[in-house]
py3Dmol code that shows the C-alpha trace and the ligand (Angstrom):
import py3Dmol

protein = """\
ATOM      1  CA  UNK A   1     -96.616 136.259-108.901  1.00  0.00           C
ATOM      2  CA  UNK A   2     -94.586 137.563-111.888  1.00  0.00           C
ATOM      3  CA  UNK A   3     -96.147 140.485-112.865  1.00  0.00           C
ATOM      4  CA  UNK A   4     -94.699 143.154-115.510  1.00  0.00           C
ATOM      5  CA  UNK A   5     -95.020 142.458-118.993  1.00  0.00           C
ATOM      6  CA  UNK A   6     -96.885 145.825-121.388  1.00  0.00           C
ATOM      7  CA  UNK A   7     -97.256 148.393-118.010  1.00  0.00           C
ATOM      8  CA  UNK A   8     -96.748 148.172-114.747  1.00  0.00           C
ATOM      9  CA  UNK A   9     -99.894 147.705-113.286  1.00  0.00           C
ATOM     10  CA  UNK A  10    -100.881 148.324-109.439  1.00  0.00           C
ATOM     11  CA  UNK A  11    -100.325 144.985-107.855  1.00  0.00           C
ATOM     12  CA  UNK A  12    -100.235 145.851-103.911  1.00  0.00           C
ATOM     13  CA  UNK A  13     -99.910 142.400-103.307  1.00  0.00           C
ATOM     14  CA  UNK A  14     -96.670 137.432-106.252  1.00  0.00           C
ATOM     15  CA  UNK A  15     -78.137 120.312-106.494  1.00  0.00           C
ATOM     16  CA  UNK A  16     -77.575 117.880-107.915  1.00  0.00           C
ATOM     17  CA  UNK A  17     -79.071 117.312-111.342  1.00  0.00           C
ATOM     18  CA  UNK A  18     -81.924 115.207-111.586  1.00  0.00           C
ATOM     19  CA  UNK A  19     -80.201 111.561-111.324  1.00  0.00           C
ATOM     20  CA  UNK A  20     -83.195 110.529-113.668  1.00  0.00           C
ATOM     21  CA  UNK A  21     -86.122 111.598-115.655  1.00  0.00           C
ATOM     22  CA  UNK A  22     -89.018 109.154-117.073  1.00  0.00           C
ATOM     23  CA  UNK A  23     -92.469 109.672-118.629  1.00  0.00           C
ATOM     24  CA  UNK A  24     -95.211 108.493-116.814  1.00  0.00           C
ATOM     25  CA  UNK A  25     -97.322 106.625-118.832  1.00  0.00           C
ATOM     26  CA  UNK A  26    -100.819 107.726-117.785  1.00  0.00           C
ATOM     27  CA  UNK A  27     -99.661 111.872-118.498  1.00  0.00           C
ATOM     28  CA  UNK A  28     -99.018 112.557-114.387  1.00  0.00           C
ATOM     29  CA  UNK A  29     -96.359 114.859-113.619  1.00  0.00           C
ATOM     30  CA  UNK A  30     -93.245 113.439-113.804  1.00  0.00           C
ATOM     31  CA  UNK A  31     -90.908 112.991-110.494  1.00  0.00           C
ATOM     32  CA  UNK A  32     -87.282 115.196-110.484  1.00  0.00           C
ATOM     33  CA  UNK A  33     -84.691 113.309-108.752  1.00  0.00           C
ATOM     34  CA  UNK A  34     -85.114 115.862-106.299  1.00  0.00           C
ATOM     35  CA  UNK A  35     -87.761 114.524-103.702  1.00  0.00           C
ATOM     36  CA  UNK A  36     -91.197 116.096-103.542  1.00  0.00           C
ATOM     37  CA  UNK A  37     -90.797 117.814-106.739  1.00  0.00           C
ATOM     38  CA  UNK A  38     -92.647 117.225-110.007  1.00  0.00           C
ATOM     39  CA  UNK A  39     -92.581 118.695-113.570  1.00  0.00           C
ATOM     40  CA  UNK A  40     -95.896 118.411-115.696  1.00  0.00           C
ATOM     41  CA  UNK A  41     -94.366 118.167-119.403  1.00  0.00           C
ATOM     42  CA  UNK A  42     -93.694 115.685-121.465  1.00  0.00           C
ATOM     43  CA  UNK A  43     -90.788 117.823-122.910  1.00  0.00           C
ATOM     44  CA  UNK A  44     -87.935 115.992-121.526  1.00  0.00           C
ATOM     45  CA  UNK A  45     -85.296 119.046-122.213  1.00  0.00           C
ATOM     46  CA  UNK A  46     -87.360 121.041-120.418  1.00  0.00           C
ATOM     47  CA  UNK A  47     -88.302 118.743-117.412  1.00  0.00           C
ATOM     48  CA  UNK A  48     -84.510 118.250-116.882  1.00  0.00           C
ATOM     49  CA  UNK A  49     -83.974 121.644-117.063  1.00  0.00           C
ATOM     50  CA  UNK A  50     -86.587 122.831-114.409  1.00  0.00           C
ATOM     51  CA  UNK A  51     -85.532 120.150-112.043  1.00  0.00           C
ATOM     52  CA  UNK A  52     -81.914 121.532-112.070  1.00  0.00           C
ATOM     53  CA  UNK A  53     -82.509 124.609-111.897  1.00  0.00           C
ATOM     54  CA  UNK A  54     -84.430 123.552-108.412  1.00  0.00           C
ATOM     55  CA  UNK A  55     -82.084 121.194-107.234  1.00  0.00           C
ATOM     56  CA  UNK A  56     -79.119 123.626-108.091  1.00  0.00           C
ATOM     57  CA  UNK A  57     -81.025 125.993-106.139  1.00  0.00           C
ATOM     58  CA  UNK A  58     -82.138 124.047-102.651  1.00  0.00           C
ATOM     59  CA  UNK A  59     -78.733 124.504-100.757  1.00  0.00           C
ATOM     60  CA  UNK A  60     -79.288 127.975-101.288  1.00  0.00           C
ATOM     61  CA  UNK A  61     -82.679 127.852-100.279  1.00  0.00           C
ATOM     62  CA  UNK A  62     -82.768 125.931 -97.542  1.00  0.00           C
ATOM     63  CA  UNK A  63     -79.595 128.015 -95.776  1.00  0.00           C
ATOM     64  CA  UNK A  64     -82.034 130.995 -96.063  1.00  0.00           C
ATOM     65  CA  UNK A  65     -84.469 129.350 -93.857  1.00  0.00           C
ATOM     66  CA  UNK A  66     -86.876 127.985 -97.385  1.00  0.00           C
ATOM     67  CA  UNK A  67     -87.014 124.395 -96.411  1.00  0.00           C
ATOM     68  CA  UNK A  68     -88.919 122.240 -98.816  1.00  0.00           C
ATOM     69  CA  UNK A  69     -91.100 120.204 -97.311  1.00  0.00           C
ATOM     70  CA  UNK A  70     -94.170 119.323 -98.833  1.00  0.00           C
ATOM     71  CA  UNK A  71     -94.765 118.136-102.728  1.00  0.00           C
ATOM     72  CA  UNK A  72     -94.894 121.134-105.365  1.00  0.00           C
ATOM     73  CA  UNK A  73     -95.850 120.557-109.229  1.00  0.00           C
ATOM     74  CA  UNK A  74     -94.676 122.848-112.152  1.00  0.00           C
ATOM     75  CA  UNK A  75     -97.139 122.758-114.869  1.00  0.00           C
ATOM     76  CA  UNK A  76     -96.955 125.195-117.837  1.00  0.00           C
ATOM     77  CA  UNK A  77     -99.037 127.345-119.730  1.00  0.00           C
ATOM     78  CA  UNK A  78     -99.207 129.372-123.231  1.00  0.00           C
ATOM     79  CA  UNK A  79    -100.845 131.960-121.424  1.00  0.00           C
ATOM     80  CA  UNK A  80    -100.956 133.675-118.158  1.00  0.00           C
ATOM     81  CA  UNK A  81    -102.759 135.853-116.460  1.00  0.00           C
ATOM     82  CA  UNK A  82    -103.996 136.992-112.646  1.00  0.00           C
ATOM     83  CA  UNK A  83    -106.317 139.752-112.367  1.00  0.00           C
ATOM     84  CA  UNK A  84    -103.611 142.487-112.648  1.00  0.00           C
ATOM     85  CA  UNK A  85    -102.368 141.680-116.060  1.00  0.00           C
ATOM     86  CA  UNK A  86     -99.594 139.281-118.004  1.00  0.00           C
ATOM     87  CA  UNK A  87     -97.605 137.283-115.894  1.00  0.00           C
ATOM     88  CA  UNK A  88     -94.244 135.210-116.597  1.00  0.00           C
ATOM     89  CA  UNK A  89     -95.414 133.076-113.612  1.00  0.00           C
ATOM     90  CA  UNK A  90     -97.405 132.221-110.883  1.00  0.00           C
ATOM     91  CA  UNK A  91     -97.662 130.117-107.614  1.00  0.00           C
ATOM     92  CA  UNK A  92    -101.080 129.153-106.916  1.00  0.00           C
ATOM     93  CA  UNK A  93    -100.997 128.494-103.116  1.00  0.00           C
ATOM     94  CA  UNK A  94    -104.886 126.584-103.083  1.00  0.00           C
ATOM     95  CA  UNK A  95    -102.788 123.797-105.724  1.00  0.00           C
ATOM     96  CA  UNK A  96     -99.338 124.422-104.274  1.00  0.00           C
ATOM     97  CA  UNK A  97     -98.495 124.293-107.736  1.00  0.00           C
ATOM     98  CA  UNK A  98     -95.804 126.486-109.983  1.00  0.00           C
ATOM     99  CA  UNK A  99     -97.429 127.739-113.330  1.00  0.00           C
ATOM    100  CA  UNK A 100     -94.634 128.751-115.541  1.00  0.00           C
ATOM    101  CA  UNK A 101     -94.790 130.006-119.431  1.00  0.00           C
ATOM    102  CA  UNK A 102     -93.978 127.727-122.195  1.00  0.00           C
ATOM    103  CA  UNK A 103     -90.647 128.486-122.780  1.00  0.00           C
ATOM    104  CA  UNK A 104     -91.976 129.614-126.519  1.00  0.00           C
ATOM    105  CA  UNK A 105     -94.643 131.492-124.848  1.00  0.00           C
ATOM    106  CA  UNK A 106     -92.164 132.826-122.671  1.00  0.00           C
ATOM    107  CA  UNK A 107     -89.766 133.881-125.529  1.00  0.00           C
ATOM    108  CA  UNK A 108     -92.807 136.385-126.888  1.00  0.00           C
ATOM    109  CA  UNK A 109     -93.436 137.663-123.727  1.00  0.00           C
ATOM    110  CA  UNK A 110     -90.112 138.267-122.787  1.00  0.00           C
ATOM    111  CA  UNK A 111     -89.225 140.288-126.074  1.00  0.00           C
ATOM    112  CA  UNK A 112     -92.521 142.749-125.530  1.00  0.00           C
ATOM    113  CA  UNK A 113     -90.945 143.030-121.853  1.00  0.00           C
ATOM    114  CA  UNK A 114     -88.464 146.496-122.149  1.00  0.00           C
ATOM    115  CA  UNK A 115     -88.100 146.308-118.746  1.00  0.00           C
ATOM    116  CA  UNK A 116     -86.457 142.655-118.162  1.00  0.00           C
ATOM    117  CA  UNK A 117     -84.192 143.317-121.465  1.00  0.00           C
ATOM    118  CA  UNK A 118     -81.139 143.216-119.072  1.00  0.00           C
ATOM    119  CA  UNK A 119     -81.355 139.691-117.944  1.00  0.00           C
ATOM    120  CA  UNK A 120     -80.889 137.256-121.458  1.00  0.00           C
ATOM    121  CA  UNK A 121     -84.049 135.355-122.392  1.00  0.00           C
ATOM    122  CA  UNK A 122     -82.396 131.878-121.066  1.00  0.00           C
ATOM    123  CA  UNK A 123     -81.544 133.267-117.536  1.00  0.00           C
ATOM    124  CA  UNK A 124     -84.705 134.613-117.687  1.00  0.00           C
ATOM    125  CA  UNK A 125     -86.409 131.816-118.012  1.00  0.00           C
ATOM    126  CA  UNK A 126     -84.537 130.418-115.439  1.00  0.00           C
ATOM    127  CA  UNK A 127     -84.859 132.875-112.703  1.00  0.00           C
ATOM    128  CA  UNK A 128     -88.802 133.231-113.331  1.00  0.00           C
ATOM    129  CA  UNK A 129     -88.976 129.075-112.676  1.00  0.00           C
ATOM    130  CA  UNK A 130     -86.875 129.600-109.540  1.00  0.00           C
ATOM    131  CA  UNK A 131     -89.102 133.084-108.301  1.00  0.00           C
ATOM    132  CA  UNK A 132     -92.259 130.927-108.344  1.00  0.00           C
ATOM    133  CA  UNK A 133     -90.423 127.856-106.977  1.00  0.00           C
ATOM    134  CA  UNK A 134     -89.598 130.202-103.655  1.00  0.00           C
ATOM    135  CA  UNK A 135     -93.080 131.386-103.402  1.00  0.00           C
ATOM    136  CA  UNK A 136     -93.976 128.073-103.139  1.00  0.00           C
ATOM    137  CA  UNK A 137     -91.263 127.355-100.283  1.00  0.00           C
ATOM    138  CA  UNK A 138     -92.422 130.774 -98.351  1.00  0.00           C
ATOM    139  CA  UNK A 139     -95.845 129.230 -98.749  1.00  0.00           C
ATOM    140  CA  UNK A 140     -94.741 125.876 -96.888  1.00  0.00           C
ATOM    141  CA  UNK A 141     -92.558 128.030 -94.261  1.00  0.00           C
ATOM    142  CA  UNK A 142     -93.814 130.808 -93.430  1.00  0.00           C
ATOM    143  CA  UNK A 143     -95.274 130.863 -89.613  1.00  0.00           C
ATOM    144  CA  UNK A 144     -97.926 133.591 -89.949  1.00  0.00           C
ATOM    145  CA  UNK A 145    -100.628 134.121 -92.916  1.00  0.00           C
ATOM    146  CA  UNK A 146     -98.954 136.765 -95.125  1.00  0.00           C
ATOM    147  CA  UNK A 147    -101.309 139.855 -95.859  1.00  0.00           C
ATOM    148  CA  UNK A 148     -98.520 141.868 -97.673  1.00  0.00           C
ATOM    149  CA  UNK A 149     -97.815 140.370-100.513  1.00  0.00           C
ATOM    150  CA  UNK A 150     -94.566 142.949-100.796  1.00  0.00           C
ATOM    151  CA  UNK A 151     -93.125 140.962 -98.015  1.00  0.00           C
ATOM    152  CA  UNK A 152     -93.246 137.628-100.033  1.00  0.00           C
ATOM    153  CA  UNK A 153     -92.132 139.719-103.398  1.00  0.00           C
ATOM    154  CA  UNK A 154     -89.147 140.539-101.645  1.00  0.00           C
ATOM    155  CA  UNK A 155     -88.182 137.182-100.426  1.00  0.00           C
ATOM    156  CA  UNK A 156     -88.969 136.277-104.152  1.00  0.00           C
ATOM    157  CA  UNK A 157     -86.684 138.839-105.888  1.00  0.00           C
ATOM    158  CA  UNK A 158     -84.279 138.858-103.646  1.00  0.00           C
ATOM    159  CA  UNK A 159     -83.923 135.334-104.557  1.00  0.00           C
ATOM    160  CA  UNK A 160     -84.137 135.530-108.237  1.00  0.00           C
ATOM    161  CA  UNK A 161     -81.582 138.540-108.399  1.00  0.00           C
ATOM    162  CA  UNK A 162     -78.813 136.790-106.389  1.00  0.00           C
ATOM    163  CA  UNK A 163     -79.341 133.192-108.575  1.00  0.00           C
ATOM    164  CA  UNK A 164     -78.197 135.535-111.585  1.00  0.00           C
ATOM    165  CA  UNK A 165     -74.747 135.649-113.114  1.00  0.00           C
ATOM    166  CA  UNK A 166     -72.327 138.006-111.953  1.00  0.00           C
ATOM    167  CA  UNK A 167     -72.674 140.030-115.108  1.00  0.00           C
ATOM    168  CA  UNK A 168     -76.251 139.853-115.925  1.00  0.00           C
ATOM    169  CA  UNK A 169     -76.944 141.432-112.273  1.00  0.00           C
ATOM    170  CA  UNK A 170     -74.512 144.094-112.923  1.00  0.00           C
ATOM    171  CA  UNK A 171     -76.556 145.083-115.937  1.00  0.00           C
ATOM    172  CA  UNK A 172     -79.809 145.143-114.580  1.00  0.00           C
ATOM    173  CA  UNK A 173     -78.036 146.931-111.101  1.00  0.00           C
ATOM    174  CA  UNK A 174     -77.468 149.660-114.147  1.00  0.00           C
ATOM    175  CA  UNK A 175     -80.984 149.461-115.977  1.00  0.00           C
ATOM    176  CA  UNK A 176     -82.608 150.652-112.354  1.00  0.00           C
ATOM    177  CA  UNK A 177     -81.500 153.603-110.576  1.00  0.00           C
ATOM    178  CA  UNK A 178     -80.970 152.032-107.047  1.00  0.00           C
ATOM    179  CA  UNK A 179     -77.953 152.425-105.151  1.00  0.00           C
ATOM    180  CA  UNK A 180     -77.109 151.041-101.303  1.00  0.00           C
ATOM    181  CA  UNK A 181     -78.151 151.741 -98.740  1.00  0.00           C
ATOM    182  CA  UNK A 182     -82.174 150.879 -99.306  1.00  0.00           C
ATOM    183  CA  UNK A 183     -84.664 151.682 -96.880  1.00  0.00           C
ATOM    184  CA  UNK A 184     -87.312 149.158 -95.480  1.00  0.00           C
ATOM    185  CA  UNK A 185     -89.457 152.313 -96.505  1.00  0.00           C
ATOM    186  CA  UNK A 186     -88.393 152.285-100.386  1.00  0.00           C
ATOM    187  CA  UNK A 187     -89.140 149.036-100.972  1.00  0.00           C
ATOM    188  CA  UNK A 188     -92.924 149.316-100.375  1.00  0.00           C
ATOM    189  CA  UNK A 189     -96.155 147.923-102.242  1.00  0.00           C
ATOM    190  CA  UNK A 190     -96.420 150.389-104.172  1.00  0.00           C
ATOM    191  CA  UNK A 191     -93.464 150.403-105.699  1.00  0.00           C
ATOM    192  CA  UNK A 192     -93.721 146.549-106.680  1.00  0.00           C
ATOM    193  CA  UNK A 193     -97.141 147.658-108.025  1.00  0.00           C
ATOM    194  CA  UNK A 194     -95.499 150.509-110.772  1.00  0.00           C
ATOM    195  CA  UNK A 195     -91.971 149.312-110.870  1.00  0.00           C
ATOM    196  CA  UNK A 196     -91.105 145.729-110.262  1.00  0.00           C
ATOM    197  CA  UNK A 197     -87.669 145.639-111.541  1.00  0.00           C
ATOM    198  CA  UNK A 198     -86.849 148.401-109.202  1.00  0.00           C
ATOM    199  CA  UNK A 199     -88.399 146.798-106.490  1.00  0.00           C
ATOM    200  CA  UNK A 200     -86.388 143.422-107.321  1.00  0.00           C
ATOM    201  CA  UNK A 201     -83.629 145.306-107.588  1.00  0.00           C
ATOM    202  CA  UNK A 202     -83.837 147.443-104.149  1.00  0.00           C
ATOM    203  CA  UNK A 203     -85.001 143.965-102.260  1.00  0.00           C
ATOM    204  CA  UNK A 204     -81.506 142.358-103.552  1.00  0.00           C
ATOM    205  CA  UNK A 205     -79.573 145.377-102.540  1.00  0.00           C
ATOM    206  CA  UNK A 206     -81.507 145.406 -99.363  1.00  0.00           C
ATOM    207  CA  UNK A 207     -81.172 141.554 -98.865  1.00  0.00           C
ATOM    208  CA  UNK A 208     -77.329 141.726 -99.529  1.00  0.00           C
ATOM    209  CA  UNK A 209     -76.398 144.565 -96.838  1.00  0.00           C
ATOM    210  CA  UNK A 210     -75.117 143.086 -93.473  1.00  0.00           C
ATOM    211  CA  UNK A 211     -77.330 142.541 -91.057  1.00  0.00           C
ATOM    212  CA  UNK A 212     -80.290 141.909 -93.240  1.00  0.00           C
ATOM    213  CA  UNK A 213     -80.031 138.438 -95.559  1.00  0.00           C
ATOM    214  CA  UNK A 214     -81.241 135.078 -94.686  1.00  0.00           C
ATOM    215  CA  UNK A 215     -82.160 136.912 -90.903  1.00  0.00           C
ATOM    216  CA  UNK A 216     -84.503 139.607 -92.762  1.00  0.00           C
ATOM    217  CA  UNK A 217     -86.142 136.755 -94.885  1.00  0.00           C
ATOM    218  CA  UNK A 218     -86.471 134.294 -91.919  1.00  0.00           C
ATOM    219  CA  UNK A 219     -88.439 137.859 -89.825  1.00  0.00           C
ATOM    220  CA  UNK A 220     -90.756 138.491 -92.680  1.00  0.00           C
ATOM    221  CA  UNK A 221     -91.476 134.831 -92.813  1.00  0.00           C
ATOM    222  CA  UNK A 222     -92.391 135.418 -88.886  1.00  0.00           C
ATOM    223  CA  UNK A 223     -94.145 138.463 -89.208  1.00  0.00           C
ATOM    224  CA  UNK A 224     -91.772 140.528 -87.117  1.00  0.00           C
ATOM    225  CA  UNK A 225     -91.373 142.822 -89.555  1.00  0.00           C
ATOM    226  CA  UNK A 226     -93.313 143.893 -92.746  1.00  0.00           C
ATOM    227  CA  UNK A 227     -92.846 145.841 -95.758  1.00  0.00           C
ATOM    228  CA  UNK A 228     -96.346 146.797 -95.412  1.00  0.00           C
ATOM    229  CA  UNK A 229     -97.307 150.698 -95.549  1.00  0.00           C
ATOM    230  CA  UNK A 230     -98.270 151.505 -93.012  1.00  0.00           C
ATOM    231  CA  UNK A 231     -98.065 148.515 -90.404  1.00  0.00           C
ATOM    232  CA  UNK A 232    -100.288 148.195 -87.200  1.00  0.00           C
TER     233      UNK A 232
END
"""
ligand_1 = """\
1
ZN
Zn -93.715 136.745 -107.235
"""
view = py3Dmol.view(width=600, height=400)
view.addModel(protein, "pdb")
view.setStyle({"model": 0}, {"cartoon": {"style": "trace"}})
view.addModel(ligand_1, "xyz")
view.setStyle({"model": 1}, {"stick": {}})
view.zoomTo()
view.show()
């Protein structure tokens, strides 16, 4: 879930290029050269742009323990909304489907967001496609049934932050007041609910100190550890 258009709302919870595109005649979703994967639009700029931006993203991925292993579908929307507010996405686990914003529809929302500003509307886009995309992969990998959705926000942002450009991530490292070293403790559910770019922020920073990385994703995927308040 991509919460954090208008205010931030209290959400305790959200390689290759594609050898070949076609339209299917009967309207399904339309196969990426990437198995597995499937893009419902008939926009063909836009179908060959989601499926790169997956395929570009896999090796990363799957070296940080997100393996992909079952079918996903990416269908988009003019609106979209869960029961805390706007969203730029969302991963419906019940579908194992990707909802994205129409990249128009995206555009609008993106300009009412102040607090995305840093990242250009493009790489926006592009990093929202690939935040859902992981919560689909954490949804095929992960061992135990998440209860804190902070724990799969993390994996999420952490993600989208380090698929940014060098200099994008340096602006929005300035937009949020977070410096190294994070605590588990600061990057909490509470946080994600009032501030998600600091939490995306903090879960990067946290995610890119040694020791933590791929290892910290692969525990919260286990359940060893949990960004939970106050775990049991
Ligand atoms: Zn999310």
């Amino acid at each position: 879930m991509t919460s954090g258009m208008g205010k931030f709302l209290l959400v305790a919870l959200v390689a290759m290029s594609c050898a070949f595109t076609f339209l299917a005649a009967n309207g399904a979703p339309l196969a990426c050269g990437t198995p597995l994967v499937r893009v419902d639009t008939e926009d063909r700029t836009l179908h060959a742009r989601i499926c790169e931006i997956v395929a570009s993203a896999l090796p990363m991925l799957d070296g940080c323990h997100l393996k992909l292993t079952k079918p996903v579908t990416i269908t988009f929307s003019d609106n979209l909304e869960n029961a805390h507010g706007s969203c730029f996405g969302l991963f419906h686990p019940d579908r194992k489907q990707v909802e994205l914003l129409t990249p128009r529809a995206f555009a609008q929302a993106h300009d009412k967001s102040e607090s995305w500003h840093a990242i250009p509307l493009a790489e926006h886009f592009d990093a929202i496609a690939l935040h859902e995309f992981v919560h689909a992969l954490v949804d095929q990998t992960a061992v135990v049934e998440r209860s804190c959705t902070a724990d799969e926000e993390y994996i999420a942002y952490a993600m989208q932050i380090e698929s940014l450009s060098d200099a994008t991530r340096s602006r929005l490292l300035k937009a949020v007041d977070a410096s190294p070293p994070i605590a588990m403790e600061e990057i909490n559910p509470l946080l994600l609910g009032f501030a998600p770019p600091s939490f995306a922020v903090k879960s990067w920073l946290h995610f890119s100190e040694p020791g933590n990385g791929c290892d910290f994703v692969q525990k919260l995927m286990r359940g060893d550890v949990t960004l939970w308040l106050y775990p049991e």
